[in-house]
VMD Tcl script that draws the C-alpha trace (Angstrom):
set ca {
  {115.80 119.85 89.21}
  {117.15 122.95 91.70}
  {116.69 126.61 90.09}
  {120.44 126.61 90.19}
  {120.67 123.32 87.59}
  {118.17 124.94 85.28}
  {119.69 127.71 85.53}
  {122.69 126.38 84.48}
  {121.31 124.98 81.36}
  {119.74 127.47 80.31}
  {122.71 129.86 80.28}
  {124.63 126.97 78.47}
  {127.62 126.60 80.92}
  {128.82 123.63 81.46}
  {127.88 121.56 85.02}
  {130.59 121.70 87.55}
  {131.96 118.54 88.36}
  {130.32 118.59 91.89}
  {127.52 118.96 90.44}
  {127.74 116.18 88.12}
  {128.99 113.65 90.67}
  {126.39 114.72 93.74}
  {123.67 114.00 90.80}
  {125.26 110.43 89.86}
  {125.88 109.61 93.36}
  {122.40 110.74 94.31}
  {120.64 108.57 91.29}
  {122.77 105.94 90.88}
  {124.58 104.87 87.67}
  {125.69 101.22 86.23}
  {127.85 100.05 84.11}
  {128.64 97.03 82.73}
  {130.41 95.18 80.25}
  {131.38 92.16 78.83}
  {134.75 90.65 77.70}
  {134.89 87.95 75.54}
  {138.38 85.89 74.07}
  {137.58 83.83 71.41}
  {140.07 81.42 68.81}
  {138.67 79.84 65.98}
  {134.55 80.44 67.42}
  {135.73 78.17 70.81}
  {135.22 80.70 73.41}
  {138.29 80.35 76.00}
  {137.50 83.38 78.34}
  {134.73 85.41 79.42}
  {134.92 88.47 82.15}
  {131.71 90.19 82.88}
  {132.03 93.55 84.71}
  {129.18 95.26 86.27}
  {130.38 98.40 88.36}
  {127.63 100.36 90.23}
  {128.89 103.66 91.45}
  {126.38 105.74 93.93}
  {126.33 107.26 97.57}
  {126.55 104.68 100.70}
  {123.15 106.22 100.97}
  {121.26 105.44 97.84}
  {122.93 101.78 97.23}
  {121.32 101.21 101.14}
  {118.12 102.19 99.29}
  {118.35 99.39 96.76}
  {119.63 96.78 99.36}
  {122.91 96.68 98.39}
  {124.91 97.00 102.11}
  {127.28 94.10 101.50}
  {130.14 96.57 103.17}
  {128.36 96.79 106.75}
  {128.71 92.73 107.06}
  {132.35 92.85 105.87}
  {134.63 92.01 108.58}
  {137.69 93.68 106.85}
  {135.69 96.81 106.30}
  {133.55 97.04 109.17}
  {136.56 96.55 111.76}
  {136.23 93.14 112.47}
  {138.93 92.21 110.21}
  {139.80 88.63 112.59}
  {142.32 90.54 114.33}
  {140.28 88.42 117.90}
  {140.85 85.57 115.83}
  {144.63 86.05 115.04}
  {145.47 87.28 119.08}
  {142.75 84.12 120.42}
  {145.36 82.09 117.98}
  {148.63 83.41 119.47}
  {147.86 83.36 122.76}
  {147.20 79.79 122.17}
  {150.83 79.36 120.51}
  {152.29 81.49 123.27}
  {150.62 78.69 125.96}
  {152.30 75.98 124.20}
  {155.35 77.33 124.20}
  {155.16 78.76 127.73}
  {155.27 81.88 127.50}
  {153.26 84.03 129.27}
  {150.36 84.69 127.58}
  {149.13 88.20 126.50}
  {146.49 88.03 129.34}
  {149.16 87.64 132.08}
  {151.18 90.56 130.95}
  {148.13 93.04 131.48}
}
mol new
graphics top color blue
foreach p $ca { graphics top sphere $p radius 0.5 }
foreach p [lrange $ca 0 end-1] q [lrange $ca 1 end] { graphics top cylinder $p $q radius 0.2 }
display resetview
């Protein structure tokens, strides 16, 4: 804990908000829940929410990097997939292609 922090308690004022989230994004912080529908004790839905909230940093730390192998979040979003497919179309059709125009 930083001077500042204790210091902070110790005078009783409340934390600042940056200082609440740079703690929780620094350490982590989970929560989860669960939803349950039930008629007559036959259970007809169940939604189970876990939400982990922390910095890029930390959640890299615990092996969590799900967002670097993402192709809509790391920039390969198929957009070489969807041009590879219309210059195929554009072939077909006879058009000239996207390579021939360059």
């Amino acid at each position: 804990m930083s001077s500042r922090e204790l210091e902070s308690y110790r005078s009783g004022q409340p934390a600042q908000l940056a200082d609440v989230l740079e703690r929780v994004l620094d350490k982590g912080i989970v929560v989860a829940g669960d939803i349950r529908i039930n008629l007559l004790d036959i259970e007809l839905l169940t939604i189970k929410i876990r939400l982990l909230i922390a910095s890029a940093d930390k959640a890299r730390e615990m092996g969590i990097d799900w967002w670097q192998s993402d192709p809509f979040l790391s920039g390969g979003n198929g957009h070489g997939q969807l041009e590879e497919r219309l210059r195929k179309l554009e072939e077909k059709a006879g058009l000239p292609t996207t390579k021939e125009k360059s």
